[in-house]
C-alpha positions, 0 to 999 in steps of 0.5 A: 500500500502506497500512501505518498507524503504530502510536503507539508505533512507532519510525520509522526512515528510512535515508539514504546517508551522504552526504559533506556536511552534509544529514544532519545539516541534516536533524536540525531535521527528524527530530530533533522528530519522534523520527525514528530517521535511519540512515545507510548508507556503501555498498551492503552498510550498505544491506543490513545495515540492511534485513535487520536493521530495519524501515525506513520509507522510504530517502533515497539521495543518487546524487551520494554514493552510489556505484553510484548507482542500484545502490542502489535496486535493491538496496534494492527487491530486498530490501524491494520496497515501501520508498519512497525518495527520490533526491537528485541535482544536475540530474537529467534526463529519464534519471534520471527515467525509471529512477526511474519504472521503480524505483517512486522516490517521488521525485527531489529536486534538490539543493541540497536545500531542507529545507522541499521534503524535509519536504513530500515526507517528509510526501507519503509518509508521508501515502499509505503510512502514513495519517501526517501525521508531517511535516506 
């Protein structure tokens, strides 16, 4: 699904407020672009921000966020064609599976490189918003 960005319109990208400092390492990231980063402490902040915003893409750390998966779900429940990334420390043949079946645009391994976030950031953007925001 390809939904081209206008040039005056704000991205939003919501992220699990994770209980280390990836968000605001990610600022070198988001920051220049003019990036809007929204973070969600639990699953209702993910619904409250999803219901009340347009939201280009969700980034869930598993290994902060609780319920884990839960969130994904609940994510595509509300928006079912929202790409997300999933954080995780060792994901295994397990996660990637479920991550297939959820429709995840993709599973980063954390410790998070930023220049891997930035180059998947810059995958999605490409294929779902004909943006090359992140490049």
């Amino acid at each position: 699904m390809l939904c081209e960005l206008s040039g005056s319109e704000q991205v939003s990208l919501l992220a699990s407020d994770s209980g280390w400092a990836w968000p605001l390492a990610t600022k070198q990231i988001f920051e220049p672009r003019g990036v809007n980063l929204l973070l969600a402490g639990n699953i209702g902040e993910f619904v409250v921000v999803l219901e009340g915003r347009r939201i280009h893409a969700a980034i869930v750390d598993l290994d902060s966020q609780s319920g884990g998966l839960a969130a994904i779900r609940v994510i595509k429940s509300i928006k079912p064609a929202l790409p997300c990334l999933i954080l995780k420390s060792s994901p295994d043949e397990d996660l990637l599976e479920k991550a297939l079946e959820l429709d995840v645009f993709s599973v980063i391994g954390k410790p998070v490189a930023l220049e891997i976030l930035q180059r998947q950031l810059d995958r999605l953007f490409i294929k779902m918003y004909n943006s090359s925001l992140f490049a």
